[in-house]
Residue, then its C-alpha position, 0 to 999 in steps of 0.5 A: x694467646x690468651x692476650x687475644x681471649x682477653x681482648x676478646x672477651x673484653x671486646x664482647x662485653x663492651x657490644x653487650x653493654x652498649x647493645x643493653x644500652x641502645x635497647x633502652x634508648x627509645x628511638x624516635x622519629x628522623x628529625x624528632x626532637x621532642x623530649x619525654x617532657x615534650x611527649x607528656x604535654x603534649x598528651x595533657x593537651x589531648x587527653x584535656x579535649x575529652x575533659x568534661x567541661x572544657x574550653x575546647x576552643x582554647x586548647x586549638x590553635x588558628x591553623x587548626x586542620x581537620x581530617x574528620x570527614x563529617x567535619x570537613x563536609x560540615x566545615x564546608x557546607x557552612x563556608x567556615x575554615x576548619x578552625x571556624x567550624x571547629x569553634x562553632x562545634x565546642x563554641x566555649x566551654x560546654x553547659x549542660x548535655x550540648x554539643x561537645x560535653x563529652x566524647x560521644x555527647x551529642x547523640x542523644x539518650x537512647x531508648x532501652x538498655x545502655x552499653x556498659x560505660x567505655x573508657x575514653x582514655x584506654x590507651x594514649x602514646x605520642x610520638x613527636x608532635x602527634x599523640x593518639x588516644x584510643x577509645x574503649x566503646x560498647x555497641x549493640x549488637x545489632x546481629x542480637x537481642x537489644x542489650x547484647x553490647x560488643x567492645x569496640x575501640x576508637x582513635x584520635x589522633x592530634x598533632x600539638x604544637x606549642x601546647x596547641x593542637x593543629x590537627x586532627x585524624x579519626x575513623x569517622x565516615x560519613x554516615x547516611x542520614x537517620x531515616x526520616x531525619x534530613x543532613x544527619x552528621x557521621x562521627 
């Protein structure tokens, strides 16, 4: 008898070891093969787009693909490929206020109070060859007194490739033009 408490007690400390073991071990999608160093560039490569003053160009592969609604309809009024339009929006790396000299550049300066500064980098995971950035944002309340800001959050998502990225999700819609204004763009 007390063989088998033994062996048992044994046998139990063995499945709470290894249970301890396989908890800390992450576990990755079927058929992932990135490692943590793989996961860490591939965030340096997204983090990187949102970069003041970047090439971002450089950090798009040719088979760039976009899933921004805006973006494709632009893409396609224009007859450019996803990587073309891609290219014409962040030609090169950005001078002054143009188009693509930060996350949220290109709207204009608003008349009266500003939101507080956001955080374009609140939250980045990877998982394979897909890496999400969620942005902290601030936006009038438009239900209150102008200068009355509520925290929104926003995302990204690149699929990256040999240091590229290939491919690109958000939650753009496509916004009706401003009034007065033709062919307004929504981000």
């Amino acid at each position: 008898m007390a063989m088998t408490t033994v062996s048992a007690g044994v046998a139990a400390a063995f499945v709470l070891v290894a249970a301890q073991s396989f908890a800390q071990t992450p576990t990755l999608t079927p058929g992932c093969t990135a490692t943590p160093a793989q996961l860490e560039a591939n965030k340096k490569v997204a983090i990187e787009f949102f970069r003041p003053g970047v090439d971002r160009v450089a950090l798009a592969d040719p088979t760039y693909k976009q899933h921004n609604p805006a973006f494709v309809k632009g893409g396609r009024e224009a007859n450019l490929s996803d990587y073309e339009y891609f290219k014409s929006r962040f030609g090169g790396p950005p001078r002054g206020g143009g188009p693509g000299a930060g996350a949220g550049a290109g709207r204009g300066a608003a008349d009266g109070p500003q939101p507080p500064q956001g955080n374009p980098l609140e939250i980045v995971m990877a998982e394979c060859d897909l890496v999400t950035i969620i942005h902290k944002n601030f936006r009038q309340d438009p239900t209150e007194a102008a200068g009355t800001f509520y925290e929104v959050f926003t995302f990204d998502t690149f699929r990256v490739r040999n240091g590229k990225l290939v491919e690109h999700w958000d939650g753009a819609v496509i916004n009706p033009p401003a009034t007065g204004a033709p062919g307004g763009r929504g981000n």
